[in-house]
N, C-alpha and C positions, 0 to 999 in steps of 0.2 A: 575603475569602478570598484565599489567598496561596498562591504554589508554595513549596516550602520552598528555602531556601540551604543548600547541603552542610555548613555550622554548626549548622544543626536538625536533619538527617539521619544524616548520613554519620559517626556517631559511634562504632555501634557492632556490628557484622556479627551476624547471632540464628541466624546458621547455620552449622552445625560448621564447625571450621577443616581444612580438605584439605590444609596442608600447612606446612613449618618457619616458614616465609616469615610465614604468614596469623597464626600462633599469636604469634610474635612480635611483628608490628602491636599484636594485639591486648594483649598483654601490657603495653605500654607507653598503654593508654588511661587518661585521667585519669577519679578519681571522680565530676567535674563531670559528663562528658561521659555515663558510664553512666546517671547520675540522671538525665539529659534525655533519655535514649535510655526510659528507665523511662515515665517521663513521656507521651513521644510514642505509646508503646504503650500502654497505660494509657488513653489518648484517644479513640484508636485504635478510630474509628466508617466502617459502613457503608450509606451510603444510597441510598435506588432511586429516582427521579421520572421522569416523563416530560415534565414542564417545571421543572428545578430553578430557583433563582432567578437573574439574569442577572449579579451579583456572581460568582456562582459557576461560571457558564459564562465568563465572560470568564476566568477563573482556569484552566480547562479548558483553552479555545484554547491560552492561554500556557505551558501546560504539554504542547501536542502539537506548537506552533511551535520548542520549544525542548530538546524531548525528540530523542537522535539519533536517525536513520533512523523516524521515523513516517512516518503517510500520510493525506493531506487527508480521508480516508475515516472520521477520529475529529474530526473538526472538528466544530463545531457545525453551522456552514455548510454541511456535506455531509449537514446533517440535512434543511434545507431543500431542499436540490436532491432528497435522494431523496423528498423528497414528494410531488415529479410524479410520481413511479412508486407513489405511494400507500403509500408506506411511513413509521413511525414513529418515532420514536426514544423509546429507557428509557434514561437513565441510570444509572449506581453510581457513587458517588467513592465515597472511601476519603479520611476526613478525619483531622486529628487535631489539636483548637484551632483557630487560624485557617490551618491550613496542609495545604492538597491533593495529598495524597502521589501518589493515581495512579485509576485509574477505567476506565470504558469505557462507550463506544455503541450499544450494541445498536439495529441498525435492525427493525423487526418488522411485519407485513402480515399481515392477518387475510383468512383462506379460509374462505370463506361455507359452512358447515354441519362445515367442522372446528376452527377456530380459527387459533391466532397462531404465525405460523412467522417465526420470527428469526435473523439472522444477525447475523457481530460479526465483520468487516476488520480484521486489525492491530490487534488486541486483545489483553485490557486491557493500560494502558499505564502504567507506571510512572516517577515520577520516577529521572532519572540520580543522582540523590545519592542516594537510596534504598539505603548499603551497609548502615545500621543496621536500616531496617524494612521491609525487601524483601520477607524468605523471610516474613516473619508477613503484609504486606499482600499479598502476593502469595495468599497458602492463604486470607487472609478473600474476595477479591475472586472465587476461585475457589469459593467455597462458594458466593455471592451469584448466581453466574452458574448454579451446578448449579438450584437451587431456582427462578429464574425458567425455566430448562429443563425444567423438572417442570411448571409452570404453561403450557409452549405444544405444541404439535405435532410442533414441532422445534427445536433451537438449534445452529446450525452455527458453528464459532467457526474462525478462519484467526488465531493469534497470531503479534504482530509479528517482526520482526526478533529474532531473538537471545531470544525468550522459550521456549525447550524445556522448560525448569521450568514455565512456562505449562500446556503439552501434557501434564506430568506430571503436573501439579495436577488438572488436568479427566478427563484417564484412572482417576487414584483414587477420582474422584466419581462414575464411572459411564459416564463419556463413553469414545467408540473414533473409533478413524481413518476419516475420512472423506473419500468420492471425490467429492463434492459438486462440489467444483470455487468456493467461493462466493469464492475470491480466487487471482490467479496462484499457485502455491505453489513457484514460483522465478523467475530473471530474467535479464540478463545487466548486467553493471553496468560503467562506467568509473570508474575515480579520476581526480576531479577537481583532488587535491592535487598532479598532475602538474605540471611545468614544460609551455609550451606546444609545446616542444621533443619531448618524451618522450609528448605527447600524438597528434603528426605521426608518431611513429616508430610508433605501435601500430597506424597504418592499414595497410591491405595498399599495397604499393609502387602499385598502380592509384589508389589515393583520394589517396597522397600527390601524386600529380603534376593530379589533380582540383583539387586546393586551391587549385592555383596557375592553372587553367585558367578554373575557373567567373567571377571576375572578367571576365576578357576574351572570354567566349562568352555575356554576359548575362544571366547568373544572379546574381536578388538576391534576399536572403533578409532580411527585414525583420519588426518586431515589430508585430503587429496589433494589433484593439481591438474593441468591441463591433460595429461597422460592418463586421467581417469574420466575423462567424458566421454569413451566411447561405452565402458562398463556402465557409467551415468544413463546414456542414452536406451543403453538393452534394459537395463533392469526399470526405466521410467515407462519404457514403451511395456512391458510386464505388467505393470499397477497399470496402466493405461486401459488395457484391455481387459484387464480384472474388474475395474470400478465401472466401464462402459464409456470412455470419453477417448476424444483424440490424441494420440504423444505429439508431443515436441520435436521436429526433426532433429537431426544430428548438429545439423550444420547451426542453428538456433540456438542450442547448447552450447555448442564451443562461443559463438561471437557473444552468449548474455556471458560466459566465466571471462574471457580474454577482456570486455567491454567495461567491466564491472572491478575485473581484479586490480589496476591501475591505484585506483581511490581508494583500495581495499574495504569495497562494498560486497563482496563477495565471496564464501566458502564452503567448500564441499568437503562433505564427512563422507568415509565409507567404511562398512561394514565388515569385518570379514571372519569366516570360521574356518580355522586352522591354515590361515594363508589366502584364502578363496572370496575372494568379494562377494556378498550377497544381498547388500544393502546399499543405499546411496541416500544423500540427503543435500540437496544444491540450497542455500539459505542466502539469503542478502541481509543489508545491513545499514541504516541509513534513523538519524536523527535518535538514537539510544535501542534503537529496536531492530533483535534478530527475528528475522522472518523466515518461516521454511516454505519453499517455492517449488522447489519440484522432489519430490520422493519417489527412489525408485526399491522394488526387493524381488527378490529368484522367488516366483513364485511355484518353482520345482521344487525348492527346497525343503523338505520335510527337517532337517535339522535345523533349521532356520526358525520355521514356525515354531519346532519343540523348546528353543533357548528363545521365544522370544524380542531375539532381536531386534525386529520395528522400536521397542523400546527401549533397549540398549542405544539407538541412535539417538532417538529424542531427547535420553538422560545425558550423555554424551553433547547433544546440542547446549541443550540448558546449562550443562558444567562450562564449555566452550566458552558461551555467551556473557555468562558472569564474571570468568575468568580476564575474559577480554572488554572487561567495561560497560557495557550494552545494560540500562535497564529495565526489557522485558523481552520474555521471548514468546512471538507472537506464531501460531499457529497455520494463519496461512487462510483462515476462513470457517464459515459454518454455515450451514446450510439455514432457510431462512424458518424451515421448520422445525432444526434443532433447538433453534434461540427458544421459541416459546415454548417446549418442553424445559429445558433449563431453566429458563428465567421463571417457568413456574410452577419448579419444583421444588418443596421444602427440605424434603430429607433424600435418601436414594434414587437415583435416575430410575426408571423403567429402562432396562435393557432393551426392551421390544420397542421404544417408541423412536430408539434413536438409529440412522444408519452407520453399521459397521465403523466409517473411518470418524465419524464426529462422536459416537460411543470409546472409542481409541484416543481421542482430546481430552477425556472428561478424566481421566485417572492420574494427569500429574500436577492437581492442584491448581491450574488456571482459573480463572473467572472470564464469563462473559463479556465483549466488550462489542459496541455496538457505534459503527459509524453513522454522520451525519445524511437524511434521505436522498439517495442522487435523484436528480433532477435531467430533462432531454427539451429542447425545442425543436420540435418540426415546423418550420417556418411555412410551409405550402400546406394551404387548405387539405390538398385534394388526398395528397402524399400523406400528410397525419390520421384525415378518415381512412384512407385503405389501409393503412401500418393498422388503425384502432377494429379496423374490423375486422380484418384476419388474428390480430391479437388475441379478441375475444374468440372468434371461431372456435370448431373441433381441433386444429393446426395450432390453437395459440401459444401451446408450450413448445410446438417445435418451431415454430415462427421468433420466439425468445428465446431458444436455444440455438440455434442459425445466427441472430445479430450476437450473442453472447460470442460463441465462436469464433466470430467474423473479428470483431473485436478485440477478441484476448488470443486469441490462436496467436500461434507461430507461423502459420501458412497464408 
């Protein structure tokens, strides 16, 4: 099984033309390429397993390592990590001959007297050369998703980057917008295509003069390795209980670095003052984009806070990130209430309106980035009214903080 080359794909667009531009492309395609475009549709199968075969999963990876802006969370590897948390993975590809146009993961977890409740991160994901059989694999992969939706409790689906026609697909088939929460549904992001010049100007004038300082006040920021996930896991469990939210177990930690590091999706910076760890920063890495995933810091440490550091990590990630090809480095999420303070502010943030860690995003030059609406079908009447009325309830934010959890936790 093979990713296709824009020679296989990208031959021939099945979706109206919007405009002078598009109509004329297409005007000028050769016969050749229509009968191979015929062809590939034609082929043009859908299959569901829950252990496909390993020819076909390596075809998979290569096609989420190399797909833009995905996220480790379609990896195969993150199928295994979410298995500490007792969660399954269904596959779909979408084939056609030997060549795997696009697919998706569905992670799924069975609740004892109701059944199988799934979610799907940054899904389905389609090949980039996919101009000729997009909008067709696109509507079959969305049908395949509705129908195994029909068969669970629930299927909460967060699609990737730039998939909105995704969210259109799934709305048609039954599905609605969802508060679920089962993936950030925006972020803050830098470009990494910067000169390293224009990367120093986006910091606030405070962090530029940081950059030059942490050198000589002892601050080193260094690339870890498995021997540093136990200092990972204290200082995550630290921020954990600082911010109000659950840590990561241990054991969770080690199988995402060991699961991850393979494909080299995976790496962890730490912190340290005068030899002493005091910082951590666990980031993945998948289709041009570093993402930071879990951040930990010694929240004892008073020297820590005095230098800074939380951002001596992050400059250190973004230097890492550019260094090593990636171009952007994505922050990891925003709260849904910072977006609209951001998005509609002209000059200076209010410091007051933002909390702590998303006021902490806004100082090294990123922009706003904002994923396509996830969408949930709860297939059973009875089960959607009681989900929709305890939702609304006094309980509705801890009722969406519970499935949030349930979902994204480690446990």
């Amino acid at each position: 099984m093979q990713v296709p080359p824009a020679s296989k794909s990208a031959v021939l667009d099945d979706e109206p033309a919007r405009d002078g531009v598009a109509k004329a492309g297409r005007a000028g395609i050769r016969a050749a390429d229509r009968t191979e475009a015929k062809r590939l549709l034609d082929e043009l199968s859908i299959t569901v397993s829950g252990a496909p075969p390993a020819e076909l999963l390596v075809a998979w990876d290569e096609l989420i390592a190399h797909t833009a802006n995905t996220d480790v969370a379609q990896l195969s590897a993150w199928a295994a990590v979410r298995q500490h948390a007792e969660y399954q993975p269904l596959y779909l590809f979408a084939t056609s001959g030997p060549w795997l146009l696009g697919g998706a993961m569905v992670l799924r977890r069975h609740i004892r007297g109701l059944g199988h409740v799934g979610y799907l991160p940054y899904g389905p994901v389609l090949s980039d050369d996919l101009v000729v059989t997009r909008a067709t694999v696109r509507h079959r992969l969305a049908n395949a998703l509705t129908s195994i939706a029909r068969s669970h409790l629930a299927l909460f689906v967060q699609p990737p980057d730039g998939g909105d026609d995704i969210t259109l697909d799934l709305m048609r088939n039954g599905f609605r917008f969802s508060q679920a929460g089962i993936a950030p549904a925006a972020t803050m992001r830098v470009d990494l295509t910067q000169t390293e010049d224009q990367l120093l100007a986006g910091l606030t004038r405070r962090l530029r003069t940081w950059t030059r300082q942490w050198p000589q006040r002892g601050v080193k920021v260094r690339v870890g390795d498995a021997r540093d996930i136990p200092t990972l896991a204290r200082l995550a469990a630290q921020t954990a209980s600082y911010q109000g939210f659950t840590p990561f177990p241990r054991d969770y930690l080690e199988a995402t670095y060991q699961e991850l590091r393979p494909g080299a999706h995976v790496v962890l910076l730490v912190g340290e003052l005068a030899g002493s760890p005091v910082a951590t920063e666990l980031l993945t890495g998948s289709g041009g984009v570093l993402k930071s995933r879990i951040t930990g810091m010694d929240r004892t440490s008073t020297e820590a806070a005095k230098l800074n550091v939380a951002s001596a990590m992050i400059w250190e990630a973004i230097c890492w990130g550019k260094a090593n090809g990636y171009r952007v480095y994505d922050f990891g999420g925003l709260r849904p209430e910072s977006v609209e303070v951001l998005r509609g502010s002209a000059g200076p943030v209010d410091q007051n309106s933002l909390v702590g860690p998303d006021l902490f995003k806004t100082k090294f030059g990123g922009e706003v980035s904002v994923y396509p609406p996830a969408v949930e079908l709860i297939p059973s009447r009875i089960v959607r009214t009681g989900y929709d009325v305890l939702r609304r309830g006094e309980g509705g934010q801890k009722l969406l903080t519970f499935v949030r959890e349930t979902l994204r936790g480690g446990r």
